[in-house]
C-alpha positions as CSV (number, residue, x, y, z in Angstrom):
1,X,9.5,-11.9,-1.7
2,X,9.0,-12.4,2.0
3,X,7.2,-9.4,4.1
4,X,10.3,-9.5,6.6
5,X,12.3,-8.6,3.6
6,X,9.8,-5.7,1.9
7,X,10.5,-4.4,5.3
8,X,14.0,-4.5,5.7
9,X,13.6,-2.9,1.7
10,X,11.3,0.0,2.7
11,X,13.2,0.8,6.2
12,X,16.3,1.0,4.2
13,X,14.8,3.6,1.9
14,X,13.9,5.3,4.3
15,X,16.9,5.9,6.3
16,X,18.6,7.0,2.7
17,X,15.7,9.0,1.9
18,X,16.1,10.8,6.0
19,X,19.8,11.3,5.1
20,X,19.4,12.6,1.7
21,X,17.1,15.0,3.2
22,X,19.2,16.0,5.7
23,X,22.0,16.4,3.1
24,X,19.9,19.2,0.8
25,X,19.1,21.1,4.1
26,X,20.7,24.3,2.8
27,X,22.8,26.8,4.5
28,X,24.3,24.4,7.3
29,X,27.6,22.3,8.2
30,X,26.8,19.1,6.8
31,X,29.6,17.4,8.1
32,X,30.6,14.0,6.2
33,X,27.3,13.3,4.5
34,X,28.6,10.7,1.4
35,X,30.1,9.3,4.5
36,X,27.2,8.7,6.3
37,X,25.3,7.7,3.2
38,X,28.0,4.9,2.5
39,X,27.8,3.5,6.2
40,X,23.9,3.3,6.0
41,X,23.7,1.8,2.6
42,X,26.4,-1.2,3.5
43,X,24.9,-1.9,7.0
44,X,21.6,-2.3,5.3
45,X,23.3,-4.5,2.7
46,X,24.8,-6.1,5.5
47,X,21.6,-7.2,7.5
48,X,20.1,-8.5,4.4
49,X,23.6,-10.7,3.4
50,X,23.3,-12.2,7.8
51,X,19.6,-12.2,7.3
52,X,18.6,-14.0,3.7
53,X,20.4,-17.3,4.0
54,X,20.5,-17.5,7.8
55,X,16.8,-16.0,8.0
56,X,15.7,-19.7,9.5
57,X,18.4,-20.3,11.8
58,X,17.8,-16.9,13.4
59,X,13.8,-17.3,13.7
60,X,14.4,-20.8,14.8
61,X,16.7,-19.3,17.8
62,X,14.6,-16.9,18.5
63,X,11.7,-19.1,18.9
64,X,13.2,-21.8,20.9
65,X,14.4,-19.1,23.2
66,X,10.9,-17.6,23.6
67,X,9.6,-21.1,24.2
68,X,12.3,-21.5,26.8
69,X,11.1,-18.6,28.9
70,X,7.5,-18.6,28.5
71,X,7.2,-22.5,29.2
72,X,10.0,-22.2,32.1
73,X,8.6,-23.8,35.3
74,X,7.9,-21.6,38.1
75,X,10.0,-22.0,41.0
């Protein structure tokens, strides 16, 4: 398993483990928590479906831009 996607792992435990914690706050308005819960989980799921199988088109891009600006002539 690649380090970019441990990462993307581990930040997405941690925003659920945040909102749980927020959820079992006692005493308060919680508002729409299983809501919230639901919207993080599937945009986490959702950066790892874009990022896994397009994960070299994206670095590529990202690189070539860089290049791009750093080797830009001056004018």
């Amino acid at each position: 398993m690649s380090p970019q996607l441990i990462t993307l792992y581990v930040a997405a435990a941690a925003a659920a483990a945040a909102v749980r914690r927020r959820a079992t706050a006692g005493g308060r308005d919680r508002g729409d928590v299983p809501g919230w819960v639901m919207i993080t989980v599937m945009s986490a799921a959702l950066v790892l479906a874009i990022l896994i199988p397009f994960r070299e088109a994206i670095v590529d891009a990202v690189q070539e831009a860089l290049d791009s600006v750093t080797n830009a002539p001056a004018q």
